[in-house]
VORO-285189 format. One record per residue (C-alpha): residue number from 1; x, y, z; residue in one letter. Coordinates in Angstrom, 3 decimals. Example, Ala and Ser with C-alpha at 12.3 -4.5 7.8 and 13.67 -1.06 7.14 Angstrom:
% VORO-285189
<atom n="1" c1="12.300" c2="-4.500" c3="7.800" res="A"/>
<atom n="2" c1="13.670" c2="-1.060" c3="7.140" res="S"/>
***
This chain:
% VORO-285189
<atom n="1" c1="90.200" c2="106.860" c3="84.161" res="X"/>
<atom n="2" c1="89.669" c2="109.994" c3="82.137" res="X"/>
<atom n="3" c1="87.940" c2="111.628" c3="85.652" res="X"/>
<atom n="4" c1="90.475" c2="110.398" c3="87.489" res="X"/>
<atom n="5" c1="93.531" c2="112.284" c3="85.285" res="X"/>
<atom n="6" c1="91.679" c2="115.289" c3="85.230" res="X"/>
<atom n="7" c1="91.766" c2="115.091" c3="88.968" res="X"/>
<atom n="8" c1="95.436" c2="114.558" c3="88.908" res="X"/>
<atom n="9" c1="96.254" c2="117.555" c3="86.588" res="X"/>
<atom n="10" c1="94.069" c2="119.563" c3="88.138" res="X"/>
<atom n="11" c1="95.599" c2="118.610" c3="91.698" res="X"/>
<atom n="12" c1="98.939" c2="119.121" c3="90.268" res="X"/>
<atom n="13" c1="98.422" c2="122.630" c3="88.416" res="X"/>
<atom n="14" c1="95.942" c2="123.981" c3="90.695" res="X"/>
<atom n="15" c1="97.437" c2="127.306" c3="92.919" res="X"/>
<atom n="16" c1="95.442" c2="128.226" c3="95.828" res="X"/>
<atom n="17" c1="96.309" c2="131.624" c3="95.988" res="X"/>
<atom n="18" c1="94.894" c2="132.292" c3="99.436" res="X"/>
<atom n="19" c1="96.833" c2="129.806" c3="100.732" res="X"/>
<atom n="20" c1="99.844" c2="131.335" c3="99.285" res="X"/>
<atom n="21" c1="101.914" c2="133.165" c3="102.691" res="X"/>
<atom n="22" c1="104.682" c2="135.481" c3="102.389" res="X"/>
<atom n="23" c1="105.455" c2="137.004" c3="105.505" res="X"/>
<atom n="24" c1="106.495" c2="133.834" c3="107.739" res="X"/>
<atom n="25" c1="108.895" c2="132.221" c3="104.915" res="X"/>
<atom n="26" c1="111.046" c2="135.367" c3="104.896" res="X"/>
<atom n="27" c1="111.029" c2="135.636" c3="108.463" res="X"/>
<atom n="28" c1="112.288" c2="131.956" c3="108.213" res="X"/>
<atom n="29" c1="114.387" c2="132.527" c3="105.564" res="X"/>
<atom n="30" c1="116.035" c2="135.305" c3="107.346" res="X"/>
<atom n="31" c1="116.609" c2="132.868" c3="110.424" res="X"/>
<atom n="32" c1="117.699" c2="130.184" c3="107.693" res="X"/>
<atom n="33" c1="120.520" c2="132.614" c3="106.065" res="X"/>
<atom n="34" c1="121.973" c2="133.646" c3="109.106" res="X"/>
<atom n="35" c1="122.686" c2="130.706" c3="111.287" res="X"/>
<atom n="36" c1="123.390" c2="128.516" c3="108.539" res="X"/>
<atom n="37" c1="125.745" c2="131.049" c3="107.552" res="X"/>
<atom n="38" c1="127.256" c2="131.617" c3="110.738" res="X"/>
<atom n="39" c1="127.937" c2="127.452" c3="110.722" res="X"/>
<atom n="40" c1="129.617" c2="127.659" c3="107.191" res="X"/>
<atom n="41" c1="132.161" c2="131.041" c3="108.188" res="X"/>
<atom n="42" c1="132.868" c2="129.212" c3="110.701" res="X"/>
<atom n="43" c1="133.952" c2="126.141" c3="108.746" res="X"/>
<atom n="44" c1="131.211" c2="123.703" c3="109.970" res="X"/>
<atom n="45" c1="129.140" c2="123.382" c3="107.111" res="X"/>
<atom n="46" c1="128.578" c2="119.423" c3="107.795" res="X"/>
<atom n="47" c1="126.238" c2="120.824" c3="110.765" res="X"/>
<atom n="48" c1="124.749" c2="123.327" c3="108.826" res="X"/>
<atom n="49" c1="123.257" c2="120.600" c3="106.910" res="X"/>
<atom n="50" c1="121.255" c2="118.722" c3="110.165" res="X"/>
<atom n="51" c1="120.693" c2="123.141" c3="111.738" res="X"/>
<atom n="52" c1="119.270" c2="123.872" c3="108.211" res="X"/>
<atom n="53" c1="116.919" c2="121.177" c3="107.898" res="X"/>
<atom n="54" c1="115.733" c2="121.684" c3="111.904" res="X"/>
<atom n="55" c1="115.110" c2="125.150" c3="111.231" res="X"/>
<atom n="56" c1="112.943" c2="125.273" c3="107.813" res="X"/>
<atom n="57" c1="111.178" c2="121.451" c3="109.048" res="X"/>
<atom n="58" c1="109.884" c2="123.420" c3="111.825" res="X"/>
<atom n="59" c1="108.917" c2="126.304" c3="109.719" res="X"/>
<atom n="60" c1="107.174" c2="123.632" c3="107.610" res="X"/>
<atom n="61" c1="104.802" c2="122.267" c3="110.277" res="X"/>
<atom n="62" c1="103.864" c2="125.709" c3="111.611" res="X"/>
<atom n="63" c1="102.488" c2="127.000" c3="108.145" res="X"/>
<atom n="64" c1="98.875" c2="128.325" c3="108.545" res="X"/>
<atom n="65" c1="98.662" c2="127.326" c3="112.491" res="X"/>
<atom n="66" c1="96.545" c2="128.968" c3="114.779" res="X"/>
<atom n="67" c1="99.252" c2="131.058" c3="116.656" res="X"/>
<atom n="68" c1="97.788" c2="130.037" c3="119.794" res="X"/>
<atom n="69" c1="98.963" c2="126.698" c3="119.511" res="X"/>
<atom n="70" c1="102.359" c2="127.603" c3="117.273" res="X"/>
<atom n="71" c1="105.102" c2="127.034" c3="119.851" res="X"/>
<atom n="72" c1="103.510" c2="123.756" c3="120.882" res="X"/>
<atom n="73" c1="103.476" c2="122.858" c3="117.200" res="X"/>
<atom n="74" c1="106.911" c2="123.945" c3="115.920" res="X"/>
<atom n="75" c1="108.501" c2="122.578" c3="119.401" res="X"/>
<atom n="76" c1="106.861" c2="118.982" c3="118.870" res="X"/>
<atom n="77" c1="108.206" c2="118.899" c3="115.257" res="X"/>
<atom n="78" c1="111.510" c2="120.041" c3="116.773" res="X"/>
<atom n="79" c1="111.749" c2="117.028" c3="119.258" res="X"/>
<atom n="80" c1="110.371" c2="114.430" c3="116.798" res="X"/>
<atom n="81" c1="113.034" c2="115.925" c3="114.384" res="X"/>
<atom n="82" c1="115.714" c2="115.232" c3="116.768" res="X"/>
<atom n="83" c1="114.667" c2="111.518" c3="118.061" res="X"/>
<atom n="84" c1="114.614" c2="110.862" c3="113.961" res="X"/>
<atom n="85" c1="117.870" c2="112.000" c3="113.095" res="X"/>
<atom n="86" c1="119.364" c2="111.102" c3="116.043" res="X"/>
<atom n="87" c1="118.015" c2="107.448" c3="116.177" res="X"/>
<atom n="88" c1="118.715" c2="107.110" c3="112.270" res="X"/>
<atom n="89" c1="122.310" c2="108.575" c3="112.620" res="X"/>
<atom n="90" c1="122.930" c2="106.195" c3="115.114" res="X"/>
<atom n="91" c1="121.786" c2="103.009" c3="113.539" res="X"/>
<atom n="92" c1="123.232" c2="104.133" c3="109.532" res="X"/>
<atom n="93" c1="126.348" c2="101.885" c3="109.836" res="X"/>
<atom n="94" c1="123.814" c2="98.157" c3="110.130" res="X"/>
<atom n="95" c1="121.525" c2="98.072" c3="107.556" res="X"/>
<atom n="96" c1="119.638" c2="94.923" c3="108.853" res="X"/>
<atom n="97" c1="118.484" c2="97.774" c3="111.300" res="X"/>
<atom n="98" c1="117.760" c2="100.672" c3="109.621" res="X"/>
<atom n="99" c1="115.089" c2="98.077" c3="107.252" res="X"/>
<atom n="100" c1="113.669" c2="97.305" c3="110.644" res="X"/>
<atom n="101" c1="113.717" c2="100.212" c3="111.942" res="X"/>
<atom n="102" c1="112.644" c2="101.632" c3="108.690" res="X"/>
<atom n="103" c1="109.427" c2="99.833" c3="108.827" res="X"/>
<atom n="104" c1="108.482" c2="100.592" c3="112.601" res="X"/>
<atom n="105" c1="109.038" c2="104.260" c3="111.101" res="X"/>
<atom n="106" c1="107.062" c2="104.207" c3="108.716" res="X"/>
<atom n="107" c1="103.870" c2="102.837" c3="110.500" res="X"/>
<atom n="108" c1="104.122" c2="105.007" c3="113.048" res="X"/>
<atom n="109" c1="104.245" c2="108.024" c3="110.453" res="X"/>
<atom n="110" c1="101.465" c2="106.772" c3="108.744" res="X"/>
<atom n="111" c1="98.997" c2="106.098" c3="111.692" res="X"/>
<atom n="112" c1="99.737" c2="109.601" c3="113.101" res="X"/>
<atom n="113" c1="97.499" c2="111.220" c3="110.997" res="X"/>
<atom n="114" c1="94.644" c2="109.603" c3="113.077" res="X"/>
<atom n="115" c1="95.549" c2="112.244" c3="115.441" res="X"/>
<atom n="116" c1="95.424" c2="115.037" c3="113.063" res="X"/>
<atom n="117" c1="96.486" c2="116.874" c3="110.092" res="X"/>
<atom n="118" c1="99.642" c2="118.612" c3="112.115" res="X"/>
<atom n="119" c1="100.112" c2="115.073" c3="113.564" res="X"/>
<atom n="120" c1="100.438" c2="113.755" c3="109.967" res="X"/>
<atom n="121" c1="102.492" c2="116.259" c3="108.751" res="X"/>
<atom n="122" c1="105.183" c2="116.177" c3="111.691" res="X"/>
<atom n="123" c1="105.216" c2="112.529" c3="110.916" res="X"/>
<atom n="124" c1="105.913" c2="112.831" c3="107.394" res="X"/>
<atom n="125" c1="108.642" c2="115.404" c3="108.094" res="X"/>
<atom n="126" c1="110.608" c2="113.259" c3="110.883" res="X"/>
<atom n="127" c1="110.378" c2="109.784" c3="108.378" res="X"/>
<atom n="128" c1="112.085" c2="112.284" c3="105.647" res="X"/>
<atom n="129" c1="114.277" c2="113.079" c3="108.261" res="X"/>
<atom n="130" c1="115.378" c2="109.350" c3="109.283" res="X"/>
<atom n="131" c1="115.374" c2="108.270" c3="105.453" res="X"/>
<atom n="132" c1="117.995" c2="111.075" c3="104.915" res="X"/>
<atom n="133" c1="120.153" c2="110.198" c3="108.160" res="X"/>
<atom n="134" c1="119.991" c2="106.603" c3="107.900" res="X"/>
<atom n="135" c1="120.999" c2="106.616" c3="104.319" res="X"/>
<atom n="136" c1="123.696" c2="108.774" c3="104.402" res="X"/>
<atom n="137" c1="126.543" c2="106.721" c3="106.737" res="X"/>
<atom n="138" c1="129.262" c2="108.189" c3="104.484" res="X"/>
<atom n="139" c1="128.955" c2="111.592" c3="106.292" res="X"/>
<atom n="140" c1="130.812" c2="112.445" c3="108.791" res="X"/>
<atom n="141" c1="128.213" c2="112.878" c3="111.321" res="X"/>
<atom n="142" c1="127.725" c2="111.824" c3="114.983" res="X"/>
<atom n="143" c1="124.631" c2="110.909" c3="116.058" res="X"/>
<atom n="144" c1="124.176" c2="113.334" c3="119.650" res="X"/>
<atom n="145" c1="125.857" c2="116.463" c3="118.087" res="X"/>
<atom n="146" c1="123.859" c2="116.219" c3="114.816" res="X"/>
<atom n="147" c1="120.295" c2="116.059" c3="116.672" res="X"/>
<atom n="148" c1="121.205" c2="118.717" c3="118.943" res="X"/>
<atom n="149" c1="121.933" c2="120.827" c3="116.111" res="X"/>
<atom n="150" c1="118.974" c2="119.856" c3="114.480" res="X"/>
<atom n="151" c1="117.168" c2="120.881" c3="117.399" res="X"/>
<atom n="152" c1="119.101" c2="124.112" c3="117.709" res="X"/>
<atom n="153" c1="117.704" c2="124.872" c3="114.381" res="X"/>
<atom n="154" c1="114.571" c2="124.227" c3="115.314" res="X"/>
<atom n="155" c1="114.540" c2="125.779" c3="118.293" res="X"/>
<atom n="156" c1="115.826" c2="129.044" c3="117.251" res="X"/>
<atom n="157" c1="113.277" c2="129.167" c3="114.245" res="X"/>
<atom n="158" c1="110.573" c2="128.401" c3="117.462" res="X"/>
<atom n="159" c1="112.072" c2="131.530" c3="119.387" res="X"/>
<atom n="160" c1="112.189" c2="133.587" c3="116.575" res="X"/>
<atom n="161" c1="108.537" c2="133.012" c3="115.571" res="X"/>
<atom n="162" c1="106.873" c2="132.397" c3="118.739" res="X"/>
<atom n="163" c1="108.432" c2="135.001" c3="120.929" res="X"/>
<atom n="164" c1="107.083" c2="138.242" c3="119.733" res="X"/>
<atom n="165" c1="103.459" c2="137.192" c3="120.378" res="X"/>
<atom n="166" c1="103.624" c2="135.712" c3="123.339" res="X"/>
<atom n="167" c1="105.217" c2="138.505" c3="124.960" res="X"/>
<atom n="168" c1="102.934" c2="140.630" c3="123.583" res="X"/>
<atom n="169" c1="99.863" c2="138.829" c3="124.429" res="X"/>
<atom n="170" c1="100.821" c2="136.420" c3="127.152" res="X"/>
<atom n="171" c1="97.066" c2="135.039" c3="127.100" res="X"/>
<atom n="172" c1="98.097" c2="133.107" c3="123.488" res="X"/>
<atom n="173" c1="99.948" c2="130.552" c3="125.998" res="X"/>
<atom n="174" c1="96.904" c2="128.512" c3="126.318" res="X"/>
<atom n="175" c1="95.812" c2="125.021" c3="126.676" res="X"/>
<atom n="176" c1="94.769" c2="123.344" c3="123.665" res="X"/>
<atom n="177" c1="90.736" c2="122.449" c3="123.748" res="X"/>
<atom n="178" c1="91.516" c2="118.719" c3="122.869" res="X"/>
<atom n="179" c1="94.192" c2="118.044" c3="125.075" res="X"/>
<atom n="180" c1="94.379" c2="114.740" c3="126.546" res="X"/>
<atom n="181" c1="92.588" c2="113.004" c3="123.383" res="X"/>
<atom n="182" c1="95.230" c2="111.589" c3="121.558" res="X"/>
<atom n="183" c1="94.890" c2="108.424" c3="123.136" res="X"/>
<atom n="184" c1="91.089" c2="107.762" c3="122.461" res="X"/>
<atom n="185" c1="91.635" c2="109.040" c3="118.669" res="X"/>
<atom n="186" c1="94.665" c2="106.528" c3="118.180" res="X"/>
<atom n="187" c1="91.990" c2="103.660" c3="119.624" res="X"/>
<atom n="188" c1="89.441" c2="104.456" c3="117.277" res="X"/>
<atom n="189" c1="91.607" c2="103.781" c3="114.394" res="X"/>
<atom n="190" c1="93.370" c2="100.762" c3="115.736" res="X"/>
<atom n="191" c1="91.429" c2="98.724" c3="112.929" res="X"/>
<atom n="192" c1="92.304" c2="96.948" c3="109.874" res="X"/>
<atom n="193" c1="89.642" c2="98.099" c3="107.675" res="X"/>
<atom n="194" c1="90.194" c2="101.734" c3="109.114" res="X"/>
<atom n="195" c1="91.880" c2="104.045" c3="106.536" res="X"/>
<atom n="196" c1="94.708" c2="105.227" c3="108.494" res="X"/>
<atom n="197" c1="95.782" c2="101.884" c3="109.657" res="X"/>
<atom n="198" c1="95.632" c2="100.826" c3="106.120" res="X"/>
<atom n="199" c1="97.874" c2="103.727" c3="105.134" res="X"/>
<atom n="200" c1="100.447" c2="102.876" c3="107.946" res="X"/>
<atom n="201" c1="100.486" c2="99.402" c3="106.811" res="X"/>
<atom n="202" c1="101.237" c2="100.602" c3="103.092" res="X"/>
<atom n="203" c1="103.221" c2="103.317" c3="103.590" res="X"/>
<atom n="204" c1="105.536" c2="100.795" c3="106.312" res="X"/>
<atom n="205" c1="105.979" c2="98.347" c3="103.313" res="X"/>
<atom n="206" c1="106.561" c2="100.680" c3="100.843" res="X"/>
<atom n="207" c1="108.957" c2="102.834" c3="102.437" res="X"/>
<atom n="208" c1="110.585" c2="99.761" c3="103.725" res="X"/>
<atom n="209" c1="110.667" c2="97.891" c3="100.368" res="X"/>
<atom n="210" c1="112.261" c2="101.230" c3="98.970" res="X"/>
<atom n="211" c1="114.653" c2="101.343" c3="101.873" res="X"/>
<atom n="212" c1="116.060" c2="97.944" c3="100.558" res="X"/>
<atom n="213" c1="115.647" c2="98.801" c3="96.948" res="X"/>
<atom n="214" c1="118.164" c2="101.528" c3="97.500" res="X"/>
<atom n="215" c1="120.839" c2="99.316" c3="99.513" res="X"/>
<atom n="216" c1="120.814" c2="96.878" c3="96.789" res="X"/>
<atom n="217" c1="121.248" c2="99.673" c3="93.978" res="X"/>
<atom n="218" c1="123.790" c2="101.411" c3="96.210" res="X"/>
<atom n="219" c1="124.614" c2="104.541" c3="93.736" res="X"/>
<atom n="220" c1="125.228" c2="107.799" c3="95.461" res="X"/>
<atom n="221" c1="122.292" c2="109.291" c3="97.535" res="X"/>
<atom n="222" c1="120.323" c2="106.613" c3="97.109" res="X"/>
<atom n="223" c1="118.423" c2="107.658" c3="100.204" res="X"/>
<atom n="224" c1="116.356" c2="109.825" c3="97.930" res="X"/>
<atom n="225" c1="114.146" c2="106.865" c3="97.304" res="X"/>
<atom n="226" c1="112.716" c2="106.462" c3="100.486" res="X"/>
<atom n="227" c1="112.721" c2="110.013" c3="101.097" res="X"/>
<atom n="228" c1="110.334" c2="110.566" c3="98.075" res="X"/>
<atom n="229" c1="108.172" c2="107.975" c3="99.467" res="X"/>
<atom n="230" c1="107.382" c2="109.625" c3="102.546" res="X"/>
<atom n="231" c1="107.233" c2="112.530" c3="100.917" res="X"/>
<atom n="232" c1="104.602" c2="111.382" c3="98.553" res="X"/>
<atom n="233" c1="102.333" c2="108.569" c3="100.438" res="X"/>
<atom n="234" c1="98.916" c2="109.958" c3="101.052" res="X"/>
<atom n="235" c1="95.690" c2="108.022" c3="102.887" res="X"/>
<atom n="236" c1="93.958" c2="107.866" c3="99.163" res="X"/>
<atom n="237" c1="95.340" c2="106.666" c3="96.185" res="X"/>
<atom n="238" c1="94.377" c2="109.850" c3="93.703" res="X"/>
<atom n="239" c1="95.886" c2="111.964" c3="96.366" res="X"/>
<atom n="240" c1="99.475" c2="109.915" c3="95.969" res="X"/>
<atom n="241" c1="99.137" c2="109.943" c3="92.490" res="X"/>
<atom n="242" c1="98.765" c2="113.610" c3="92.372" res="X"/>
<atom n="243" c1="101.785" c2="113.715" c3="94.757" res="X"/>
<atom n="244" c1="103.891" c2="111.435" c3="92.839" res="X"/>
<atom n="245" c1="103.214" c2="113.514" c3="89.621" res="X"/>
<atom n="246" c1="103.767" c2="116.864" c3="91.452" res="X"/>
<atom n="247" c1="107.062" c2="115.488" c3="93.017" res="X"/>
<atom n="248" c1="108.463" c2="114.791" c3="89.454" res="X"/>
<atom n="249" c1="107.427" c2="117.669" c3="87.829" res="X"/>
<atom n="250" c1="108.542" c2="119.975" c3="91.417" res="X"/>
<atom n="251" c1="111.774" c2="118.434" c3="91.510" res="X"/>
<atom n="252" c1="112.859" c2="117.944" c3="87.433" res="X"/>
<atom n="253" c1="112.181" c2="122.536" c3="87.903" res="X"/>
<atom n="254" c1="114.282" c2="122.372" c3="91.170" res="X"/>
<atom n="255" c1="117.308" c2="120.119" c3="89.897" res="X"/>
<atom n="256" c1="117.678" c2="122.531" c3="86.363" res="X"/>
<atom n="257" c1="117.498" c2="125.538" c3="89.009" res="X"/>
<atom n="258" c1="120.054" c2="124.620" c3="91.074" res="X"/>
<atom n="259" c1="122.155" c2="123.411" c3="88.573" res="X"/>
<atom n="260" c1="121.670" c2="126.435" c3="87.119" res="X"/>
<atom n="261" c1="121.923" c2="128.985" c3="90.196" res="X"/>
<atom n="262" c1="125.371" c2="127.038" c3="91.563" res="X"/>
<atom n="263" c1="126.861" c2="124.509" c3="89.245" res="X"/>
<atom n="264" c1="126.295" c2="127.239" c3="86.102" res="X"/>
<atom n="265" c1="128.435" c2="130.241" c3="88.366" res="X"/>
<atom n="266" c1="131.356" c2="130.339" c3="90.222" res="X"/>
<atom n="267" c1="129.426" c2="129.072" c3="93.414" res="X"/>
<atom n="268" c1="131.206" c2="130.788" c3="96.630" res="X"/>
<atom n="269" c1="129.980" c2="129.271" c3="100.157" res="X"/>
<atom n="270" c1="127.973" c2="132.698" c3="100.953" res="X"/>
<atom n="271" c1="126.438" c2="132.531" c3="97.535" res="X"/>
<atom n="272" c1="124.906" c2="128.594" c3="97.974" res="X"/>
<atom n="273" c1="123.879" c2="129.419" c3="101.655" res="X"/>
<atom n="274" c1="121.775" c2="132.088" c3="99.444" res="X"/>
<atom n="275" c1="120.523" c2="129.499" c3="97.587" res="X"/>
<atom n="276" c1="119.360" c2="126.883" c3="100.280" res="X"/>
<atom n="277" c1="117.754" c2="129.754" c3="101.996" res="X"/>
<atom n="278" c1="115.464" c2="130.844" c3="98.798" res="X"/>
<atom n="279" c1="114.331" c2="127.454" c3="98.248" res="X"/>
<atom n="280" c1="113.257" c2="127.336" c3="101.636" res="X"/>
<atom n="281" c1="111.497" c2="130.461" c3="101.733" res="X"/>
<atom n="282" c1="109.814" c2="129.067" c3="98.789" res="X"/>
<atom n="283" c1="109.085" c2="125.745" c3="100.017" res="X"/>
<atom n="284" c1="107.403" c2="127.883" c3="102.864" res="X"/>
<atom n="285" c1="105.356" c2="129.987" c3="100.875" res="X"/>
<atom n="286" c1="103.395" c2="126.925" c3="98.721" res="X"/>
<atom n="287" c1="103.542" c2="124.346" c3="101.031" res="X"/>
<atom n="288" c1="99.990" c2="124.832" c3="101.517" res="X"/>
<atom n="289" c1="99.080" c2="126.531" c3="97.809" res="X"/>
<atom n="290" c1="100.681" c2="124.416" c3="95.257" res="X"/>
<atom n="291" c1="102.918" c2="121.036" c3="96.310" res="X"/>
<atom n="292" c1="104.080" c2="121.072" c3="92.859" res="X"/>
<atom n="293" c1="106.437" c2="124.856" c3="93.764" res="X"/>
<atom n="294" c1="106.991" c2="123.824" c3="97.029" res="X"/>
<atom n="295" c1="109.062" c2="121.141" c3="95.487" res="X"/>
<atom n="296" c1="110.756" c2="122.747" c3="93.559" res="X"/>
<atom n="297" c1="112.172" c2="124.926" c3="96.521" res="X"/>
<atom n="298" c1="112.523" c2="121.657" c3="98.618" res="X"/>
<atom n="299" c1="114.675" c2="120.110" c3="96.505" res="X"/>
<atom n="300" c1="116.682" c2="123.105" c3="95.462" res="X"/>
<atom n="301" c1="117.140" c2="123.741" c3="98.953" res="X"/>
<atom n="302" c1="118.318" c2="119.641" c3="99.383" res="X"/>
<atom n="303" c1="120.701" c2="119.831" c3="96.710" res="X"/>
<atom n="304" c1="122.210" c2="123.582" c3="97.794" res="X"/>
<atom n="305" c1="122.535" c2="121.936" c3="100.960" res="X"/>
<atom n="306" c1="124.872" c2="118.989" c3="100.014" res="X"/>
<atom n="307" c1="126.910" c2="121.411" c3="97.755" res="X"/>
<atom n="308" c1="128.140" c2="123.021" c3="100.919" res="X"/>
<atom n="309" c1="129.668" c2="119.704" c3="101.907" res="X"/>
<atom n="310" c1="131.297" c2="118.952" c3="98.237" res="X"/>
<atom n="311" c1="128.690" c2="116.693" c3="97.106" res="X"/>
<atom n="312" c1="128.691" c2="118.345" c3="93.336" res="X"/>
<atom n="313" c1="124.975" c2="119.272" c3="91.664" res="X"/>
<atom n="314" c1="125.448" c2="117.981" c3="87.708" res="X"/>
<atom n="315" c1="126.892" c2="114.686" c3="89.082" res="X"/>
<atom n="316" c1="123.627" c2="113.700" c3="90.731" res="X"/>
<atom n="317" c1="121.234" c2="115.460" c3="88.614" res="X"/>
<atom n="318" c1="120.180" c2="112.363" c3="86.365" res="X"/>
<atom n="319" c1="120.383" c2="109.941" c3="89.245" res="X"/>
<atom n="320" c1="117.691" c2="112.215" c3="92.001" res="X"/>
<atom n="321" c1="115.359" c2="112.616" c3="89.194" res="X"/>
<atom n="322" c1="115.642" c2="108.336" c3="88.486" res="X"/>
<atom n="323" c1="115.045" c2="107.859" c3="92.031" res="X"/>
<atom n="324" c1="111.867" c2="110.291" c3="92.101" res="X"/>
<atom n="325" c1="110.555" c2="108.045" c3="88.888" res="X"/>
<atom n="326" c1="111.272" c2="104.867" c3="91.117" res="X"/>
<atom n="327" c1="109.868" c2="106.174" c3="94.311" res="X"/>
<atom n="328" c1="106.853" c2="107.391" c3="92.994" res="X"/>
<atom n="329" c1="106.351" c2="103.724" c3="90.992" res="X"/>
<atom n="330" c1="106.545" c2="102.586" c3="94.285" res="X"/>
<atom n="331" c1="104.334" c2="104.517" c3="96.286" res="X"/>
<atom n="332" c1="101.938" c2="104.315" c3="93.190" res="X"/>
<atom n="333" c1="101.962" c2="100.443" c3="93.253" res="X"/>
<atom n="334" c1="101.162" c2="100.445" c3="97.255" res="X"/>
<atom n="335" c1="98.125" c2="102.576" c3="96.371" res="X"/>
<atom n="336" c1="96.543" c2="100.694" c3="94.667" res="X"/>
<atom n="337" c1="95.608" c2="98.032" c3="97.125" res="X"/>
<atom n="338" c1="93.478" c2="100.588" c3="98.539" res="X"/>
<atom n="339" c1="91.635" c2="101.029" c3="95.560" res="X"/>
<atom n="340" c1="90.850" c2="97.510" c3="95.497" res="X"/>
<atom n="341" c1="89.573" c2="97.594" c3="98.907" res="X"/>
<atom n="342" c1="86.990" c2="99.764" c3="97.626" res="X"/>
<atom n="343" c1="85.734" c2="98.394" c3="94.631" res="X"/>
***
């Protein structure tokens, strides 16, 4: 137990500094701050909300990628972005569905990381994005126009990125060496004793049971419960637990700093676009170094983002960091059986 905490701590505390990148999160966060702003002069900041999180989501699963195969990347995150937000958006009015749906979700997250680590983490990003479409029916959103502004975000962030290379070495455009061996990977894992099917199955019922844990509570962004579990669910159970800890600590920083930066000053429009866009960049830059910062600029760029659609910051401020506690109980719980399995 005392090895195990350590572990934890250490996990939680530890900065990577090599992994630490600078120059690609303020490219994003230049793309971020200007089309986000462009949707708010224009008096559309519901879709800035769906354009923002398209744009830094695809920033996300391009971190440290091989630029060879960076457009492929960033434009399969885009489209699995869209079918999430799209499909959740549509279904957020039935909740028999979105539990059902949930679940199918959140299997199919969890057993794409027998494809690969990019795989995983696309997966992970479009079941954040369904728990935060399905669970917010109370915004004015429309299914089609919100996923093809979500993949307007993340097709512009794509462009942006992607562009510049290729044109300037057209030879980067180049098959990937595994291609065509999804298939055969997703076989080989298509056992109940295998690891990621027994994450898929945990992570489906966990996500799921927080799903209906947060229709039956039914307080105000609620959705933030099964958000934080897919957030947090990892194959082994120290690396949830070091998740779940980071997430609590990342986001009790990121709720007093947002508070802070817009609920503390008189918070125009052009200065909270500001805001969303330097806790993306920062998201960005430890995604990879430290999970514990790159919460913090997650969920300061989450809560910046709602501000721009009236939801206040102090209101909610108690009730995000109770629903990180509860999701990370949760995820904890489902963990466990894997220990057991090992024993």
């Amino acid at each position: 137990m005392n090895a195990h905490l350590k572990t934890v701590m250490f996990g939680t505390t530890h900065i990577e500094r090599a992994k630490i990148v600078w120059k690609m999160p303020v490219r994003s966060a230049i793309v971020i701050i200007v089309i986000v702003g462009l949707f708010v002069w224009t008096d559309r900041p519901v879709l800035a909300i769906p354009l923002a999180i398209g744009a830094l989501f695809s920033s996300i699963a391009d971190v440290g990628e091989h630029v060879g195969y960076r457009w492929r990347t960033m434009l399969w995150t885009t489209l699995w972005l869209m079918v999430a937000c799209g499909f959740a958006e549509g279904i957020s009015d039935w909740p028999i569905l979105i539990v059902v749906f949930s679940l199918v979700a959140a299997l199919l997250a969890g057993f794409a990381g027998a494809i690969g680590m990019r795989a995983a983490l696309i997966g992970t990003l479009a079941l954040v994005v369904f728990a935060i479409f399905a669970g917010t029916p109370e915004v004015p959103w429309n299914w089609l126009p919100t996923a093809l502004v979500m993949g307007l975000g993340g097709f512009i962030q794509t462009a942006v990125t992607c562009l510049p290379p290729l044109v300037r070495n057209p030879g980067l455009v180049r098959k990937p060496d595994d291609a065509g061996s999804v298939l055969p990977r997703l076989k080989a894992h298509l056992n109940p004793a295998d690891p990621f099917f027994r994450h898929a199955v945990r992570l489906s019922l966990a996500f799921g049971f927080g799903t209906v844990f947060a229709m039956l509570v039914n307080h105000p962004h609620s959705y933030w419960i099964p958000m934080t579990i897919a957030w947090v669910a990892r194959p082994d159970q120290e690396g949830t637990t070091t998740r779940v800890v980071a997430r609590i600590l990342g986001t009790m920083v990121g709720l007093v700093l947002v508070a802070l930066a817009v609920d503390e000053v008189s918070a125009s429009a052009g200065w909270v676009v500001l805001v969303v866009t330097l806790g993306g960049a920062l998201a960005l830059a430890f995604i990879w170094a430290n999970y514990a910062i790159a919460v913090v600029g997650v969920t300061v760029f989450v809560i910046a983002l709602f501000e721009l659609i009236g939801v206040p910051v102090n209101s909610a401020l108690p009730i995000r960091l109770l629903d990180t506690v509860i999701a990370g109980v949760i995820t904890v719980a489902a963990s466990f059986e894997i220990g057991r399995a090992h024993v």
